[in-house]
Every structure is written in C-alpha cells, then in structure tokens.
C-alpha positions as CSV (number, residue, x, y, z in Angstrom):
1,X,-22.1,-7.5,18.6
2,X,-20.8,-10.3,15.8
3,X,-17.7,-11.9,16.7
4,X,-15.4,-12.7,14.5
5,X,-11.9,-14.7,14.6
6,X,-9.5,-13.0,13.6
7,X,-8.2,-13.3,9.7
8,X,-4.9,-14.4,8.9
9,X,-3.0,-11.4,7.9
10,X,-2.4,-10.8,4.1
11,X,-0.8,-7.7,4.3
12,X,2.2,-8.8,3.1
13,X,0.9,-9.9,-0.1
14,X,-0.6,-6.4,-0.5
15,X,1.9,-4.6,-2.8
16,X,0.0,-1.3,-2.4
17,X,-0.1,-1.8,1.5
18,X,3.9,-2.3,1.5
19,X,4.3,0.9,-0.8
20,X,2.2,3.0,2.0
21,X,4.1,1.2,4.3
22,X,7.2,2.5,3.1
23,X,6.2,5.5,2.3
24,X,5.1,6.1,6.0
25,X,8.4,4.9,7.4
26,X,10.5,7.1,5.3
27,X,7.9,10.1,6.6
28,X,8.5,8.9,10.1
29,X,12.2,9.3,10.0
30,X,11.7,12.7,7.9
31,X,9.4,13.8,10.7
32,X,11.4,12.6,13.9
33,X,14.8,14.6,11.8
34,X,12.9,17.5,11.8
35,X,11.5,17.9,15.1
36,X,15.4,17.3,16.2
37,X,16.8,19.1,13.1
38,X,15.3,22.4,13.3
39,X,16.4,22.9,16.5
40,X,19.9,21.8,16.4
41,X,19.7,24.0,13.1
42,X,18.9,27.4,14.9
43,X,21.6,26.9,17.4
44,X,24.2,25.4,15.2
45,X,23.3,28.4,12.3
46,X,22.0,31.1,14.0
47,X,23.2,31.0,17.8
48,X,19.9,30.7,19.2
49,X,18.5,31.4,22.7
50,X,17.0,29.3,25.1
51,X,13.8,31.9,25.2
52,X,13.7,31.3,20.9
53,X,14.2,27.8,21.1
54,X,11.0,27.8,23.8
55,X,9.2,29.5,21.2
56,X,10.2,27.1,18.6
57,X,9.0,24.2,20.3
58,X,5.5,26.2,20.4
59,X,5.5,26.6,16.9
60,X,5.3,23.0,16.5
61,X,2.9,22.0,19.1
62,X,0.3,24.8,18.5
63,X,-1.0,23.2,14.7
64,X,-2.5,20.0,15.9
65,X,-5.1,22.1,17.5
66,X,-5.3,24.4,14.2
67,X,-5.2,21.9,11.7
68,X,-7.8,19.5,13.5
69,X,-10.2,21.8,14.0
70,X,-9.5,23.1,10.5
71,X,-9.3,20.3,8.1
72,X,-11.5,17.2,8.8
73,X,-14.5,18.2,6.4
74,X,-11.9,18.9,3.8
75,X,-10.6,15.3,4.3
76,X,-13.6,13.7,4.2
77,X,-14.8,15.6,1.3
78,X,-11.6,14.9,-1.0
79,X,-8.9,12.1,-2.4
80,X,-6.9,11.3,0.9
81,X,-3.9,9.9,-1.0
82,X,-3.3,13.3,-3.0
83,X,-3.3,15.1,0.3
84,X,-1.0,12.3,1.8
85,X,1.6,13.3,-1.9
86,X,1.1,16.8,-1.3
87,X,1.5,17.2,2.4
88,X,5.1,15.3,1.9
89,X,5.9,17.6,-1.0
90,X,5.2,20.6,0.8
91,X,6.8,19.9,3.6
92,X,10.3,18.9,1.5
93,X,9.7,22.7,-0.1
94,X,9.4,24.4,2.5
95,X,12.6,22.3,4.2
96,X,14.6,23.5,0.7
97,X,13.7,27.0,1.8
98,X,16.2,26.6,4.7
99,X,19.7,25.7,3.3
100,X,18.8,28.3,0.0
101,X,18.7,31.1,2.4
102,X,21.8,29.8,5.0
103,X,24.2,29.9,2.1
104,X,22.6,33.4,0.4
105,X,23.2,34.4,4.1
106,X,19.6,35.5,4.7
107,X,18.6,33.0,7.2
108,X,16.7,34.2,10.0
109,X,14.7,32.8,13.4
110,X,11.7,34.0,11.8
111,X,12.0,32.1,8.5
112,X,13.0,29.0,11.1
113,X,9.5,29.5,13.1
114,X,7.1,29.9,10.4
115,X,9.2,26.6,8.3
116,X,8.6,25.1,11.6
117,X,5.1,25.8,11.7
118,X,4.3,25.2,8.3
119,X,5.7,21.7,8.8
120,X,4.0,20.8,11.5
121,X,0.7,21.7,10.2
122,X,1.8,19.2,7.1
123,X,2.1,16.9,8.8
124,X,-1.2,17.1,10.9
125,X,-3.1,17.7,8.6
126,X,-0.9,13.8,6.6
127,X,-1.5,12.1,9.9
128,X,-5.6,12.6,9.7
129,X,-5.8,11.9,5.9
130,X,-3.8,8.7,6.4
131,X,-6.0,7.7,9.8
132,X,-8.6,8.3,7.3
133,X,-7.0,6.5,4.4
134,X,-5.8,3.3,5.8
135,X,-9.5,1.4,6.2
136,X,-10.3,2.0,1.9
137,X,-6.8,0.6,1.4
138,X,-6.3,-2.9,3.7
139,X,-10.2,-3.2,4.1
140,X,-11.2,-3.2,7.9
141,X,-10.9,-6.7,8.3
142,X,-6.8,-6.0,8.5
143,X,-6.8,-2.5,9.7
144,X,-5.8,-3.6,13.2
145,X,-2.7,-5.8,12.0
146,X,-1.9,-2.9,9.8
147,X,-2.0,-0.3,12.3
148,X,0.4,-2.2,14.6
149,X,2.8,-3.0,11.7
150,X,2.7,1.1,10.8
151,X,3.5,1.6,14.7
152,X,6.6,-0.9,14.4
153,X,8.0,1.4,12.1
154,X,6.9,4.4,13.6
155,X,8.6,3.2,17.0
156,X,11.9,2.5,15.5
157,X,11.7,6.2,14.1
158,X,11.4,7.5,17.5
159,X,14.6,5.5,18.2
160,X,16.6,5.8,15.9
161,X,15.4,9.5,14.0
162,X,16.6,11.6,16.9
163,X,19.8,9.6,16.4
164,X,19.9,9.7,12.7
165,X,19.7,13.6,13.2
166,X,22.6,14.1,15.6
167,X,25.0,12.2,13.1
168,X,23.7,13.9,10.1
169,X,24.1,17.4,11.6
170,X,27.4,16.3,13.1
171,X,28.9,14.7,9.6
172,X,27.3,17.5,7.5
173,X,26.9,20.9,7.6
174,X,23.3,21.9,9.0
175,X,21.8,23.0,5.1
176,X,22.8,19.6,3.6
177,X,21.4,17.5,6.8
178,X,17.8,19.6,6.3
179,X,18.3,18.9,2.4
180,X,18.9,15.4,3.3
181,X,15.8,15.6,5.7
182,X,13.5,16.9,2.9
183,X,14.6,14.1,0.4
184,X,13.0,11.6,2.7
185,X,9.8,13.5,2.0
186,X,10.4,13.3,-2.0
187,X,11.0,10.0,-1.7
188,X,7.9,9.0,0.6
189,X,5.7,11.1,-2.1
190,X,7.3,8.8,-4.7
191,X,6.1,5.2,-3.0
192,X,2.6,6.7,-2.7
193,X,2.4,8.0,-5.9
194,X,3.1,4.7,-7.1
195,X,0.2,3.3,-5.7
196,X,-2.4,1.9,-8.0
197,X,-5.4,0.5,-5.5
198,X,-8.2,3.2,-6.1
199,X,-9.8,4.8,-3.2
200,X,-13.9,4.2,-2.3
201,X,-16.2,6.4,-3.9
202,X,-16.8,9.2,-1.5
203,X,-20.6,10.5,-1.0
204,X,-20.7,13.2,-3.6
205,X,-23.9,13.8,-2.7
206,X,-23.0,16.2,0.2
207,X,-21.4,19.0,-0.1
208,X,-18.9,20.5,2.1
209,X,-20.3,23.0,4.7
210,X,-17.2,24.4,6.1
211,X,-14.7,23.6,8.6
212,X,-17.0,25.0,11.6
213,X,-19.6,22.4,9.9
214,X,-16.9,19.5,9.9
215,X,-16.0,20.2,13.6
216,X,-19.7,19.9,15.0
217,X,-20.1,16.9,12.6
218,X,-17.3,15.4,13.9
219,X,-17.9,16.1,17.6
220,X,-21.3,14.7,17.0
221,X,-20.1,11.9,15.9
222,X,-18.1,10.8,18.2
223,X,-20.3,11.8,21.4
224,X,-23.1,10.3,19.9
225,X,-21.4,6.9,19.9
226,X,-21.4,5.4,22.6
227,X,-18.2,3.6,22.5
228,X,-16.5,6.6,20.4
229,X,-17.2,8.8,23.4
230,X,-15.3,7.2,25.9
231,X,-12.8,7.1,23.4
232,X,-13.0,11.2,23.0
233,X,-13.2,11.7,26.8
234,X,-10.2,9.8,27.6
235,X,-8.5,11.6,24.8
236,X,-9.2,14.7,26.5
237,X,-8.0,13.6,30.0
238,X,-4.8,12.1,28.6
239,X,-4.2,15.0,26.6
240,X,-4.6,17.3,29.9
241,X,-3.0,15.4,32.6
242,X,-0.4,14.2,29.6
243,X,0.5,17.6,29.4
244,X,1.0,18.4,33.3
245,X,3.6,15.6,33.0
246,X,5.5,16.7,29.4
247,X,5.9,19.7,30.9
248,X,8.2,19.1,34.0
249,X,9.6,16.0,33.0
250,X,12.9,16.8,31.5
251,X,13.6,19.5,33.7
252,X,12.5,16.5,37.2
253,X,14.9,14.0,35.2
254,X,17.9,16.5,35.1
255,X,17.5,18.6,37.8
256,X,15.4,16.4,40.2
257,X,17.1,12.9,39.4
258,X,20.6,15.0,38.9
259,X,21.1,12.8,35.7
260,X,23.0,14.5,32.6
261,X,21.3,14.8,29.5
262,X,22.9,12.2,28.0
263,X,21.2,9.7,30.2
264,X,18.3,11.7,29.6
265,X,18.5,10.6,25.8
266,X,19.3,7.0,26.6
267,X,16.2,6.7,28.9
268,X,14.2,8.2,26.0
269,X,15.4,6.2,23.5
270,X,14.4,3.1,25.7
271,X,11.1,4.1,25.6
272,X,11.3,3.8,22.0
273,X,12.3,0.2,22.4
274,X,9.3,-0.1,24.8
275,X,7.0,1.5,22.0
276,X,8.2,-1.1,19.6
277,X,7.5,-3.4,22.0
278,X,4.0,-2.4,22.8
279,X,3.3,-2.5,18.9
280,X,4.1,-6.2,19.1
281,X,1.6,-6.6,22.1
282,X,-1.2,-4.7,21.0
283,X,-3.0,-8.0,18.5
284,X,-2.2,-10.2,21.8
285,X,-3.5,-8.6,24.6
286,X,-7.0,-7.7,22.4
287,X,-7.0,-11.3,22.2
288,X,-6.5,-12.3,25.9
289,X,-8.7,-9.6,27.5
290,X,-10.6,-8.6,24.5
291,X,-10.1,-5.1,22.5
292,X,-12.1,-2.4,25.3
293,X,-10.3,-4.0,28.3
294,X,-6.8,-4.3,26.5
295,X,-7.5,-0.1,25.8
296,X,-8.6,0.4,29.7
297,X,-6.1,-2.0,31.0
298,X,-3.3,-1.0,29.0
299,X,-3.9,2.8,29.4
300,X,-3.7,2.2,33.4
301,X,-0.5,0.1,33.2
302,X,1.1,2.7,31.1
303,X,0.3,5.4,34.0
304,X,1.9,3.1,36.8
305,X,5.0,2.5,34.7
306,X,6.0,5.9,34.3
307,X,5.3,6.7,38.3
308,X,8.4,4.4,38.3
309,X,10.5,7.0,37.6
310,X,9.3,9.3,40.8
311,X,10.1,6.3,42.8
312,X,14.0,6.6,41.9
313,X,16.6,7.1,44.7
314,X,19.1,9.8,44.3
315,X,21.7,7.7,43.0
316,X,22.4,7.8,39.7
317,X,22.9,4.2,38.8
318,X,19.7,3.5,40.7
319,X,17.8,6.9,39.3
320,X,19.2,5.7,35.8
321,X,18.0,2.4,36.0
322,X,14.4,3.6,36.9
323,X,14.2,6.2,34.1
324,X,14.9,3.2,31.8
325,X,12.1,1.0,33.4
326,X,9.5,3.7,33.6
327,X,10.0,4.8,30.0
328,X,10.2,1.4,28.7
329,X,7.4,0.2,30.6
330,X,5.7,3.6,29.8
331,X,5.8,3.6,26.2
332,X,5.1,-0.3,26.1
333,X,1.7,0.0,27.4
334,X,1.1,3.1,26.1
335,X,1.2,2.1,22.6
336,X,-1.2,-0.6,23.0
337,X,-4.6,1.9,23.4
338,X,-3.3,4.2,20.5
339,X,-3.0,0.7,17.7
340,X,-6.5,-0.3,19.2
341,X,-8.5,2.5,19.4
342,X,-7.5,4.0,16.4
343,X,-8.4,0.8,14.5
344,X,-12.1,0.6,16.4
345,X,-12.6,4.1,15.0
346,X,-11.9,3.0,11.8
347,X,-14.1,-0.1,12.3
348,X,-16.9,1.3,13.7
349,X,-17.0,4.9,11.5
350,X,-18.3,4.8,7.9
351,X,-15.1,6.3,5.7
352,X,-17.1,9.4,4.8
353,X,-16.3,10.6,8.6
354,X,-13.1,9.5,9.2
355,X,-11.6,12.5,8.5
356,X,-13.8,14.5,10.7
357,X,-14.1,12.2,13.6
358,X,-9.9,12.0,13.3
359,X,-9.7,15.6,13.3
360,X,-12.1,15.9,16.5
361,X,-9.7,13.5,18.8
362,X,-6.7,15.1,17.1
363,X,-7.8,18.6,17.8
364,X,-8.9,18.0,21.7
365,X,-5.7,16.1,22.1
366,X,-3.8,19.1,21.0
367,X,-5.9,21.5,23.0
368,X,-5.7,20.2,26.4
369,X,-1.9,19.3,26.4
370,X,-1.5,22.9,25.4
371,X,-4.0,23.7,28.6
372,X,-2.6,21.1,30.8
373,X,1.3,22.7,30.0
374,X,0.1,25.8,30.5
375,X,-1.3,24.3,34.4
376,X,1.3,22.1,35.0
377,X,4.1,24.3,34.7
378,X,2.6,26.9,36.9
379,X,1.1,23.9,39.7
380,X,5.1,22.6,39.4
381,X,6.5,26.2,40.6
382,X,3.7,26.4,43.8
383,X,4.0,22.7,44.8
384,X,7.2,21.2,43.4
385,X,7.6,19.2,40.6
386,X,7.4,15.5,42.0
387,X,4.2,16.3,43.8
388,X,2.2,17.7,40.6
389,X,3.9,14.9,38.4
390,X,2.4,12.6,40.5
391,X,-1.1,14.4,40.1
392,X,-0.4,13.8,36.6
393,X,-0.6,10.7,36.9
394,X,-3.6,9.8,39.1
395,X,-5.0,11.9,36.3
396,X,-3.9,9.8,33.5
397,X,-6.2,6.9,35.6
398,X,-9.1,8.1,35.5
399,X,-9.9,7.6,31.9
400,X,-8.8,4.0,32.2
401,X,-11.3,3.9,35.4
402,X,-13.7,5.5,33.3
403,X,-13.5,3.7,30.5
404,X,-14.0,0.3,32.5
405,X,-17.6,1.5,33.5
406,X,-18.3,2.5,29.8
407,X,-19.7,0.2,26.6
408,X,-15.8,0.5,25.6
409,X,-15.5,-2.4,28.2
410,X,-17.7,-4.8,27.0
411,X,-16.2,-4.6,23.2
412,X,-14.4,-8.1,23.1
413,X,-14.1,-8.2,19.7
414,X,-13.0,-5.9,16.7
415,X,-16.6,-5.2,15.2
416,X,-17.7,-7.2,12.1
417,X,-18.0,-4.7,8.7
C-alpha cells in the first residue's frame, strides 16, 4: 500500500463543495424536523395512539432495507446529483400534502404513514446517491476531510433539529411548521441545483441489469474485498446487536433509571454534542493509530461508553450524570468509524460501484436492526432489560475484535488514487 501525507484541505475554496455543503445541512435539519414533526403532528392533529405512533416509527425504519436493496444499480447507472434535486423535491411535495389536507379537514393516520414512508425512502435512497456523489465532486484526495466537515453539520442537526421542531410546532400551528419543514427541502434543491462542477463520465458501456443484479454486484463487491468485508460484517453485527440496544433503551432510561423524559432529551441531545465532537476527532486519531485501527479502536470505545449508562446508581443526579457521559462518550467514538469507513469505501471503490456497494451496507444495516429489535425486545421481557442491554453490548465488540484480526487493521493510511 502507497502512503501518502495528508493534503492540506482546499475544501474551502471549493465553491461547489460549500453549495453541497449547504445544501446537505439544510436537508439535515429538514430530515431531523421530520422524524420529530410527524409525530408530534399525529398527536397534536389527529389524537394519536401509542399503538399508531408504534406503527409510525415502523414506517420510517422499514425503507432503508427497501430502498437499499432496491436502488444501488439505479445509482450507479444514472446522474447522482439529479437524484440528490429530486429526492429533496419530492420529499417537500409530499410534506405539502399534509397541511393541504389538515385545513380541507381530510387528514388522516393513513395519509401520515404512507407521507412518512414515502419520506423516508427519499431520503435513503439521497443518502446512497450522495455517498456515491461526494468522491466525483472533492476528488478522493479530500473525501475524508469532507466527510468529517458534512458530519459536523449533520451532528449539530441531531442537536439542535429535534429542538428546532418542538419550537416550531409550539409557535406555529402543526400545517405551517411541516410547510416550514418542506421549505428546507426547496431550498436544499436550490444550492444543488446551483452547482456547476460536472459529474465523471459514468461507464455507458454496461447496461443496467436490474435491482436483483445491483444487489449481488454489490454484495460481491464488497465480500470480495478484503478490507470492504470486514467493513460489511461489522455493519451487520452493529446493525443487530445496535438494534437489541435501540430497542429497550428509552424505556431502561425512564423506567429503569426512573429519569423523566425531559432528562431523557437532555442526555440525548448530549450525545449530539459528543457526535460533533467525534467529527472533530475522526482526521486525528487516523493519524495517531492509522485509519483501520482508529475504525476498530474507536468502534470498541464507543461500546464501553455507552455501558456507562447500565452502571448508574438509582439516584437521579448520579443516573443523570451517567446518561450524559455514556451518550456523549457514546456518540463521540461512534462517529469516528462512520467518517472513516465511509471515506475508505469511497477510496478504495471505482465510482461506477459506489452506489451499489452503498446500498449493500445500507440495506444490511437496515435489515438486522429490524431483526435485532425484533430479538431484543422479546430477550428484554424473558431476562430483563439491563441484562440483554448489556448482551448488546458485548455484541457491539466483537466487530471491533474482529476487525483487529482482519486486513482493516493493517490499513495505516487512506489509499493512494
């Protein structure tokens, strides 16, 4: 493997970079008011149940696994910035749908799943043609540094958009917040519209096969590479054990902790600071332990932090204060692998798989969170909830163990192009 030192960033004399940029931090807030809004929309609007809201948050969770599987070889095989402009403008459409039928009185849970739904699978299907995008932009030289300045802004969405949502549906009435919430999809459509770098030349010379063609391509792909398939297998794991511990957390915070869920939202939000945080790290600690033992390192890290939070005493001053630690500490590390493996992919992948390969991790993370939900939920009512939250997360080591007994280790370096 070439090493290479790394290049002084230009990104900030990249106009088209900044307009992305933008564009992707207006999306971010768009995105975090949404998965808040919708919600807070059905029960402000329409009185919903717990059991509806349940199956609300399903509608939004199920498309990852959809859209990945369905829509890699179409990436791959077609402008990425288009889909980036059309994915924001359908999502804003289908937002207007919402508020036009609350005040013609016709608004119903089912038009709130399906909008839900539809949304989400937008903005999948945005996320893997912007993975995909990003490289033919910057170039990969920068793709690293770019990544972690996209996950700056993405982090201070996750701390400030659930925020942003409450005052907007507190200050407005819930149509004009979600017509609010669909304008920042206009105006993210506008910034990348306005960008004038042309993408590479794609490989006209293959066809598209079909999505069942795109997923064995990209599955392929990425077990074939060695350092790709550590990458995919620790997706996987994470995804499952991730899911054991998503799925009794809140309810071990507020009923096991006995904190109210206002705390709840604080400790949360420090996590977000934590993310922000771990965006800032992720450039220094490749350097220090190179890039496959910063992914390892960092994943396990991120694991031990959030034990922290099983460790709490019943008080709720002490409970509080390790809720904050373990999601700040959580989120910190557990930035790091996302910046740095999603950039090696991007290194190491030719652009005419990108797409593909994306949709492959994106798909099995989907799919085993669902699976490890589904598992952890039913282990947490036989066993309790701290003791299967706590076999969540000597699952969430092993891909870090795994990965230190893989090629992914011995990458010290962000390969040359």
């Amino acid at each position: 493997m070439t090493a290479k030192s790394p290049p002084r960033s230009t990104l900030w004399g990249q106009s088209d970079f900044l307009r992305l940029w933008g564009a992707q931090t207006v999306s971010d807030f768009g995105a975090r008011i949404t998965r808040e809004g919708l919600p807070m929309m059905a029960v402000m609007a329409l009185a919903a149940t717990p059991g509806q809201l349940g199956l609300l948050y399903a509608m939004t969770s199920g498309p990852a696994l959809v859209i990945g599987l369905a829509c890699g070889d179409f990436v791959d095989h077609a402008a990425r910035r288009p889909i980036l402009i059309a994915t924001d403008l359908v999502r804003a459409l289908i937002l207007i749908t919402l508020p036009l039928a609350a005040w013609l009185g016709l608004l119903s849970m089912l038009q709130v799943y399906v909008a839900a739904a539809l949304v989400a699978s937008a903005s999948v299907l945005f996320d893997i043609a912007d993975h995909a995008y990003l490289p033919g932009l910057v170039g990969k030289d920068l793709v690293t540094d770019a990544n972690a300045k996209l996950s700056i802004t993405e982090s201070v969405a996750e701390m400030g958009g659930p925020a942003l949502a409450g005052i907007l549906f507190q200050w407005l009435t819930a149509p004009i917040a979600v017509v609010v919430n669909a304008g920042t999809y206009i105006v993210s459509a506008i910034l990348l519209a306005r960008i004038k770098t042309p993408e590479p030349p794609r490989d006209t010379a293959r066809k598209r096969r079909g999505w069942i063609d795109g997923v064995v391509t990209g599955a392929r792909t990425a077990w074939e590479e060695p350092r790709l398939r550590i990458m995919l297998i620790q997706t996987g794991i994470g995804g499952l054990f991730g899911g054991f511990f998503g799925a009794l957390y809140i309810a071990f915070v507020l009923r096991g902790l006995g904190l109210n869920p206002a705390l709840l939202g604080l400790g949360i939000a420090t996590g977000g600071v934590g993310a922000l945080a771990g965006s800032l790290l992720a450039q220094p600690m490749a350097r220090w332990l190179g890039v496959g033992p910063a992914i390892c390192v960092s994943g396990g890290l991120s694991a031990l932090g959030t034990m922290i939070v099983l460790l709490a005493p019943t008080s709720p001053t002490g409970a509080m204060a390790c809720l904050v630690v373990s999601q700040f500490l959580g989120d910190a590390f557990g930035v790091v692998p996302l910046i740095l493996a999603g950039s090696l992919r991007q290194i190491i992948l030719p652009q005419t798989l990108l797409g593909r390969v994306g949709a492959t991790f994106r798909a099995l993370g989907g799919g085993t969170a669902v699976v490890g939900a589904l598992i952890g939920g039913a282990l947490g009512g036989a066993f309790g909830m701290r003791a299967t939250l706590l076999a969540a997360i000597a699952g969430l080591l092993i891909g870090p163990v795994l990965g230190a007994f893989s090629p992914l280790w011995k990458v010290k370096t962000m390969p040359a192009d």
